[in-house]
C-alpha positions as CSV (number, residue, x, y, z in Angstrom):
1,X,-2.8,-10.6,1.9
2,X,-2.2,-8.5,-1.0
3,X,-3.5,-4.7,-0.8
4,X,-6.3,-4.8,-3.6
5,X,-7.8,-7.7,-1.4
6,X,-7.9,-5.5,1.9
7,X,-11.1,-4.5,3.0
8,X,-11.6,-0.8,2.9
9,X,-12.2,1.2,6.1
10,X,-10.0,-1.2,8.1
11,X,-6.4,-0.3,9.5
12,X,-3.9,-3.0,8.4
13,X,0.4,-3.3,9.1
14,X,2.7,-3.5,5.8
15,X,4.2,-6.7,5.9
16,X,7.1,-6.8,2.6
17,X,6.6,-5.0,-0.6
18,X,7.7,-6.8,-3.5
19,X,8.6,-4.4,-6.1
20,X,11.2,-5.5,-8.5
21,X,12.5,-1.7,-9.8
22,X,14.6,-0.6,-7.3
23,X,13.9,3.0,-8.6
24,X,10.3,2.2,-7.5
25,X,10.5,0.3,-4.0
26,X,12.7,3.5,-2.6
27,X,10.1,6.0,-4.2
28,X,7.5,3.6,-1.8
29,X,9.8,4.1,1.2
30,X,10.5,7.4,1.3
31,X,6.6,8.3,0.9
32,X,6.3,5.9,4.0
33,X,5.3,2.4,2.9
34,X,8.1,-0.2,5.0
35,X,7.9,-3.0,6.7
36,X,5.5,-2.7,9.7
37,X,4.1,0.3,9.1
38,X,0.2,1.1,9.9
39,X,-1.6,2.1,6.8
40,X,-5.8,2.1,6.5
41,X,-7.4,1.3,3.2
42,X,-9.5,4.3,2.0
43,X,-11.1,2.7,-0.6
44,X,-11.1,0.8,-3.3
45,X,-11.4,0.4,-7.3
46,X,-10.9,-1.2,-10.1
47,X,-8.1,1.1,-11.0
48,X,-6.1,1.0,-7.6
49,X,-6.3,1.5,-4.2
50,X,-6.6,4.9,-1.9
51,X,-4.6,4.5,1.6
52,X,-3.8,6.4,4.6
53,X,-0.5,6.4,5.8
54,X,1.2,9.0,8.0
55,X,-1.6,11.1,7.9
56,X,-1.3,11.2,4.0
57,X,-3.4,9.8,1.5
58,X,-1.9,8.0,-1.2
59,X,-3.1,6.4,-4.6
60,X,-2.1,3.2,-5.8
61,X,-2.5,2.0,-9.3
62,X,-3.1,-1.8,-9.2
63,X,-0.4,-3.0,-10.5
64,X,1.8,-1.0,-7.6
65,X,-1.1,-2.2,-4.5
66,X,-0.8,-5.9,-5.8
67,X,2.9,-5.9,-4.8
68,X,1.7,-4.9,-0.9
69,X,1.3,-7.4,1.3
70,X,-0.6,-6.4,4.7
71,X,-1.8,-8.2,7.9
């Protein structure tokens, strides 16, 4: 399911990105968002998406969180 449509308190596994600027995706990576890795939804807006991952919280615009697919 894509990010935006994660419920928020609940822990969740990255399953792809698909993020078209190269300059982007690697940005992604090195802040911790690959394949298979744990991240928990901190909540939620119309705006983008707040998540936990590595013990760091991240912001997502929506645009950037619609290209996350969890499990």
């Amino acid at each position: 399911m894509p990010l935006p449509v994660a419920p928020q308190g609940q822990t969740f596994t990255i399953r792809k990105l698909l993020i078209r600027d190269l300059k982007t995706k690697k940005h992604l990576e090195s802040l911790g968002l690959v394949a298979h890795q744990p991240i928990k939804v901190m909540s939620q807006g119309k705006e983008g998406t707040v998540i936990l991952v590595n013990e760091t919280r991240l912001a997502l615009d929506m645009s950037t969180a619609s290209s996350v697919f969890v499990e």
